[in-house]
N, C-alpha and C positions, 0 to 999 in steps of 0.2 A: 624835170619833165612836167608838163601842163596839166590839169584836169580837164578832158572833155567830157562834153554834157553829153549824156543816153538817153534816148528819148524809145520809148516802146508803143506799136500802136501796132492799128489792123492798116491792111494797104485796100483804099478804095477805089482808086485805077492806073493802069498804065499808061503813064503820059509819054510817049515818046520811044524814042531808041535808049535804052540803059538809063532810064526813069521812073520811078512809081510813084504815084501821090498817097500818103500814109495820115490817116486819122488819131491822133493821140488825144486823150480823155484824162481830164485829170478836175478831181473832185477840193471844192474850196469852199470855205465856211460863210456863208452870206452876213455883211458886216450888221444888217439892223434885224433879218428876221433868225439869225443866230441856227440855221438849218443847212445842210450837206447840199451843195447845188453843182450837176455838171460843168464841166467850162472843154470847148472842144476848139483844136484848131489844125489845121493842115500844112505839112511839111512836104518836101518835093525831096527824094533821096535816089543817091545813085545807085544802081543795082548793074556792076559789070559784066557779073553773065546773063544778063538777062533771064532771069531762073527764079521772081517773084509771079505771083499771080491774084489776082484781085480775093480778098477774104485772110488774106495769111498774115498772121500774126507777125512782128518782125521788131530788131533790136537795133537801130540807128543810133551812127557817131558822129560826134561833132568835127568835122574838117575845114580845111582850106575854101572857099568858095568856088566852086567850079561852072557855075554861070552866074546871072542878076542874082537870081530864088534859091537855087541848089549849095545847103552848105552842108549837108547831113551824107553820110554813106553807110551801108549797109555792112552789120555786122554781123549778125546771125539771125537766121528765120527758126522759130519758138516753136510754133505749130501752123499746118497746112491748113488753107481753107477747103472747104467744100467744093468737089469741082461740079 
C-alpha cells in the first residue's frame, strides 16, 4: 500500500459544487537570516456532502486527480469555525 500525503489547514472558501479551497501554513527556516518564517499555499479538496464551511479546520488526503487542481479529498473536519 502507498503512503499518501495529509495536508491540515483552515478552509477559506467554497468553491463550487463538492469544493472547498483550504489554506495550509507550514513554518521553515529562512536559509541566510537563520529565523522561523511562514510559507502559505492553497489547495482545492473534495468535500462529497457538502458539510465544510469557510473557518473549519480540516484533515485532507492525497488521491486520484479528480479535475486539472483537485487532487486532495477530505478526511476528517478537526474543529468548526465560527458561524
Amino acid at each position: 500500500m502507498t503512503h499518501k500525503r495529509e495536508i491540515q489547514g483552515v478552509v477559506v472558501k467554497k468553491s463550487g459544487d463538492k469544493t472547498a479551497s483550504i489554506l495550509v501554513t507550514r513554518s521553515v527556516l529562512h536559509p541566510k537570516y537563520h529565523k522561523t518564517v511562514k510559507r502559505f499555499k492553497k489547495y482545492l479538496i473534495h468535500d462529497e456532502k457538502n458539510e465544510l464551511n469557510e473557518g473549519d479546520t480540516v484533515i485532507a488526503v492525497e488521491c486520484r486527480p479528480l479535475s486539472k487542481t483537485k487532487s486532495f479529498r477530505l478526511k476528517t473536519i478537526v474543529a468548526t469555525g465560527v458561524k
